[in-house]
C-alpha positions as CSV (number, residue, x, y, z in Angstrom):
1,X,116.3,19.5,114.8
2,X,113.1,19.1,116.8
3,X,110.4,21.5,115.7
4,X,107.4,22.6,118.1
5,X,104.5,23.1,116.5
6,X,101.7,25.2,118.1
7,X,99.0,22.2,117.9
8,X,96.2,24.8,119.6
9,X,96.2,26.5,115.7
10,X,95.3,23.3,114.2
11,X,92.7,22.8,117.1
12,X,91.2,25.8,116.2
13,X,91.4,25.8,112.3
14,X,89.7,21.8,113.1
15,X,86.6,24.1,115.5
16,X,86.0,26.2,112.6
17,X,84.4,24.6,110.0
18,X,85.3,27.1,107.1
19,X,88.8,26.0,107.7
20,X,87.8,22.5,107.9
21,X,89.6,21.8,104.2
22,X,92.9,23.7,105.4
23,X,93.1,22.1,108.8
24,X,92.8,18.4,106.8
25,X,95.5,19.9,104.2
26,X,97.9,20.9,107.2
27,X,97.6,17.7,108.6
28,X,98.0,15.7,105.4
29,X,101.4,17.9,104.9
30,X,102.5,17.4,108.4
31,X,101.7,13.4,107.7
32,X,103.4,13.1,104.1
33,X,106.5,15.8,104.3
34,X,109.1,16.4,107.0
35,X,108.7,19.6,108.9
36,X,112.2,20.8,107.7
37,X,110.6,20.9,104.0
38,X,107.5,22.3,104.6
39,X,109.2,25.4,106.5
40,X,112.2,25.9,103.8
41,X,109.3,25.8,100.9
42,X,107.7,28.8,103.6
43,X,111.0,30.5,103.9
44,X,111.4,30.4,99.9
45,X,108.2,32.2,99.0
46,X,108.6,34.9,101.9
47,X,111.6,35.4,100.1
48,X,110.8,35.4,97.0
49,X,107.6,38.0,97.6
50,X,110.9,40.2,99.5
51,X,112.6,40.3,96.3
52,X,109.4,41.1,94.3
53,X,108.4,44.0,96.5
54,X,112.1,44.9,96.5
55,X,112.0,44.9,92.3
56,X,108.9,46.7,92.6
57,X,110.0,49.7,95.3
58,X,113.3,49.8,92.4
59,X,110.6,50.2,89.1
60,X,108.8,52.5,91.5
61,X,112.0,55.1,92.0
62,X,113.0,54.7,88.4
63,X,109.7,55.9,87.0
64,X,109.4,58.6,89.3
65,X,113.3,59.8,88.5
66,X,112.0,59.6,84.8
67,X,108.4,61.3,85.3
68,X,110.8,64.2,87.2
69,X,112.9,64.5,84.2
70,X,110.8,64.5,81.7
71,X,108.9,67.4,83.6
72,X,105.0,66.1,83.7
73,X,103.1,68.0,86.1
74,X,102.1,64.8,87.4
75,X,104.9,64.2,89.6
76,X,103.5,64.6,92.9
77,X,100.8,62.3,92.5
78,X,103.5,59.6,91.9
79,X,105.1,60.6,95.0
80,X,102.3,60.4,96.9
81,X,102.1,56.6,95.5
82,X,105.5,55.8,96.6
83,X,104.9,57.2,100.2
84,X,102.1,54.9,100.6
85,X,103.7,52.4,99.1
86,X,106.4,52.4,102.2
């Protein structure tokens, strides 16, 4: 598989010179791991922070099922959270 990476990003991180440190740690990637690596390790954490958010949206519901049954007059601030939080 032939990957095309957009070299104009890495131009532009190298311009800046804040991201002077990033741009040098892309590059040392790019030059020490194979492309197919560096985007599974990508595709790994953007799933893992999916299932986090996912376990967090579930705790979310469940303690706001709970607060509603328990009665606390608190409730609608909760909801108000979990709107947001969408």
């Amino acid at each position: 598989m032939k990957y095309d990476i957009p070299i104009s990003i890495f131009v532009h991180l190298r311009n800046v010179r804040k991201y002077s440190c990033l741009f040098s740690f892309c590059i040392y990637l790019l030059n020490k791991c194979k492309i197919e690596f560096i985007l599974l390790c990508i595709y790994n954490i953007i799933h893992i922070i999916k299932i986090y958010l996912i376990l967090q949206c579930q705790y979310l519901k469940n303690r706001l099922i709970l607060i509603f049954r328990q009665g606390i007059k608190t409730a609608h601030f909760n909801v108000i959270i979990i709107i947001f939080y969408y």
